[in-house]
C-alpha positions as CSV (number, residue, x, y, z in Angstrom):
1,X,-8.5,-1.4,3.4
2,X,-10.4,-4.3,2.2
3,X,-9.7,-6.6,-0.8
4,X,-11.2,-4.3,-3.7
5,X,-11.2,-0.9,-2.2
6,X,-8.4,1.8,-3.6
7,X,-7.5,5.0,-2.3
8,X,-4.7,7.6,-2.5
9,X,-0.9,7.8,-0.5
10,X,-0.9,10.5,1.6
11,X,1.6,9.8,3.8
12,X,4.4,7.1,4.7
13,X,5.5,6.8,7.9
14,X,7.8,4.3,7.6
15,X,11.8,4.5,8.2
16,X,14.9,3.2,7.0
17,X,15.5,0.9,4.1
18,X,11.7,0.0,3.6
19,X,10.6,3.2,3.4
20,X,13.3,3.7,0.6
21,X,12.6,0.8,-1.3
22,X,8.7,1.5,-1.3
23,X,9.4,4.9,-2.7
24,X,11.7,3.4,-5.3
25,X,8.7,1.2,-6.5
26,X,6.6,4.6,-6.7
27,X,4.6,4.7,-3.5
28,X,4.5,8.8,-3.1
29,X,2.0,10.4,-1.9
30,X,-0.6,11.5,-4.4
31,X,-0.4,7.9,-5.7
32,X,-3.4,5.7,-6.1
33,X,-3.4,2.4,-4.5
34,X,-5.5,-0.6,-4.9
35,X,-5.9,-3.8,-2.0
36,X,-5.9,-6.6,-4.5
37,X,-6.3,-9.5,-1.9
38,X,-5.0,-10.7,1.4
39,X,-3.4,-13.9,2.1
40,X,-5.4,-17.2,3.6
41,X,-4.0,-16.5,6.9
42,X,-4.3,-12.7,6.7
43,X,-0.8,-11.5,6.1
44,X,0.7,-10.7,3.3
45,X,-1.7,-8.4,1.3
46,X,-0.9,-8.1,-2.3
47,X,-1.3,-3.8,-3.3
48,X,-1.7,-2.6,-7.2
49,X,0.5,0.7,-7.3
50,X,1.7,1.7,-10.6
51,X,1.0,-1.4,-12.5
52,X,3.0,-3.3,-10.3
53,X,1.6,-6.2,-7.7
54,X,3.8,-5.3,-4.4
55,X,3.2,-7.2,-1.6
56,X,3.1,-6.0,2.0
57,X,3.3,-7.0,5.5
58,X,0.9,-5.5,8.1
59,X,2.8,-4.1,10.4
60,X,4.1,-2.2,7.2
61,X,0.8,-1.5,5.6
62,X,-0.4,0.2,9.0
63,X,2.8,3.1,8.6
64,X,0.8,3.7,5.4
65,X,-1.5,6.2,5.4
66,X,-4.3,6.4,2.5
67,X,-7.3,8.6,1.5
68,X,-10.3,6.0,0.5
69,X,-11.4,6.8,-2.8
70,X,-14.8,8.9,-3.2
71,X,-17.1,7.5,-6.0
């Protein structure tokens, strides 16, 4: 995703403690997402979910998988 774009969880593949803690903060699929920005050096990147800023590693954000949003 690019800074901007939003789309909807459809799938975590992540294990473990992270993928427990995400789904604590209310990333479930069916949940609509939004890239706010990305770091100066490319990683972290800061996600809305929720109405909560949460931010995200890459190597986490790629065991994410998301439907881009239709307009």
């Amino acid at each position: 995703m690019k800074p901007g774009e939003a789309g909807v969880i459809t799938a975590l593949y992540l294990h473990g403690s992270m993928r427990h803690r995400l789904l604590d903060l209310g990333w479930i699929p069916g949940t609509r997402i939004q890239k706010l920005y990305t770091a100066r050096r490319g990683d972290p990147s800061a996600y809305a979910v929720r109405g909560a800023v949460i931010a995200l590693r890459a190597c986490d954000a790629k065991l994410i998988l998301v439907q881009p949003e239709t307009r």
